[in-house]
N, C-alpha and C positions, 0 to 999 in steps of 0.2 A: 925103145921099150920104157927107157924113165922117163920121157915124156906121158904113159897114158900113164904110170903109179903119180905122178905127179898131180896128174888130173885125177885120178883116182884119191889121194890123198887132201886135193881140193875137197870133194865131193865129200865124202868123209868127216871132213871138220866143221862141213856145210850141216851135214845132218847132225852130228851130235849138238850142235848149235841150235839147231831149232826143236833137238829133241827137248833140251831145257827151257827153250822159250815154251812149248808148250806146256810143260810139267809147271811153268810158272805161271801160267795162262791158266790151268785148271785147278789153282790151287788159291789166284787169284776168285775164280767164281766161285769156289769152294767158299772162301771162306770171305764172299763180299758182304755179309751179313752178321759176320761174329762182332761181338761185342767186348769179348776180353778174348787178348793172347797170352803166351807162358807170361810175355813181361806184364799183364795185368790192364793193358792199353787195349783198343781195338785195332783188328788187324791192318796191315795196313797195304795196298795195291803195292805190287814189286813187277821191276823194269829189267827186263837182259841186255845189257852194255855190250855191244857187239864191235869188234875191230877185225880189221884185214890182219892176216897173218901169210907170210911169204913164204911159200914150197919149198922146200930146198932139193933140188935132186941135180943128180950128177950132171943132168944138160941143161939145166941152170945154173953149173958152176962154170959153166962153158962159154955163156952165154949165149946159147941155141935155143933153152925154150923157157918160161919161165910159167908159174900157177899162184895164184894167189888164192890163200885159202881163208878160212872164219875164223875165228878167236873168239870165247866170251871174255870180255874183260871185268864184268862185275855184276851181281844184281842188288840193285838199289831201289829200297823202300820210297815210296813217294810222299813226300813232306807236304802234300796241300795240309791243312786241318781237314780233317773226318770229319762225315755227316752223319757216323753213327756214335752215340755218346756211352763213355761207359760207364756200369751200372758203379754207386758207391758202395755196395757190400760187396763183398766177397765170397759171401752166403745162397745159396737157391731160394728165389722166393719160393713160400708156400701159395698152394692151389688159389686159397681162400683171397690171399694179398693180389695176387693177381688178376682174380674175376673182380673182384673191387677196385681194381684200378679200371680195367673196363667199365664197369658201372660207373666210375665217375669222367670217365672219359664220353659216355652216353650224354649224361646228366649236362658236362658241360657245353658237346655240339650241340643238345637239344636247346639251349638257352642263348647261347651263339645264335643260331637259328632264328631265335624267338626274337633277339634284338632287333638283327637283318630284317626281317620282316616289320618289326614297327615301324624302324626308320623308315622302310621304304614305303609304308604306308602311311606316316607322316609327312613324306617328300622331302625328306633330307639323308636319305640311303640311295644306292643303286638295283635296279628291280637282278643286275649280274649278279652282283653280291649275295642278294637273300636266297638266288635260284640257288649259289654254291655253299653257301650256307646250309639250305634245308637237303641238297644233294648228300652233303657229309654228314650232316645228322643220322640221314634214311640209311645209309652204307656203316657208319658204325652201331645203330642198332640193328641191321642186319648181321652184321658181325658177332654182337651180342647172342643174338638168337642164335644163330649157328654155333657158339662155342658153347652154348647151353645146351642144345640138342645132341650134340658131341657129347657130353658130360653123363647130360640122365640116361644117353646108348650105352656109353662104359658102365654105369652105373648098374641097367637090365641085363649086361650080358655076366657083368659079374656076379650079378646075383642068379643066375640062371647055372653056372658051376657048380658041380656036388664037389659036398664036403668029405 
């Protein structure tokens, strides 16, 4: 009979092991986008340190059967450098700071763009270059528009509220 607790106790340490790899799994996609955590960094992907842990039950001390079970032994942050940078205030931008950083993020694809295309019209550009050039110009003024159309929606249905 100590042999299935055994195996049972296997099983056991097996699932709570991957209950935390998952918890660290959705917590990693949670938050692969954040930008600041408590300590003021961006977050950063974390790993479950996983080791063999040895059964112990009474016909393994016999040496008749033996289980080898999971162990988490640590979860550790991953030390590449981030590809998400964090912001220097500690403050929430306002609205206006924001749509203006869009607009200038337009202003500068569009002239990106504009260059790509000379070059390449002068033959000293790549015709690849200017296509991805004028690709990400079209996709962030599309972007533009959509977050402005978002804006004046908010805008009609808030004024559409009684006072």
């Amino acid at each position: 009979m100590s042999t299935l607790n055994a195996a049972m106790e296997a099983s056991a340490s097996a699932l709570s092991a991957e209950r935390l790899r998952i918890e660290v799994a959705v917590s990693n996609l949670a938050n692969a986008e954040s930008t600041r955590s408590e300590n003021g960094q961006p977050y950063r992907r974390r790993d479950v340190v996983l080791s063999t842990e040895s059964v112990n039950s009474f016909d393994s001390a016999l040496g008749r059967a033996s289980a080898t079970g999971v162990e988490v032994v640590d979860v550790l942050e991953d030390q590449s450098p981030s590809a998400v940078v964090p912001s220097e205030s500690t403050e929430p931008k306002a609205l206006t700071s924001s749509f203006g950083e869009l607009l200038a993020s337009v202003e500068q694809s569009a002239g990106a763009a504009n260059d790509a295309v000379r070059q390449m019209l002068d033959g000293t550009g790549d015709v690849h270059d200017a296509m991805i050039a004028l690709q990400r110009a079209d996709m962030t003024l599309q972007l533009t528009v959509q977050v402005r159309n978002k804006l004046v929606q908010a805008y009609q249905e808030i004024m559409r509220m009684p006072v």
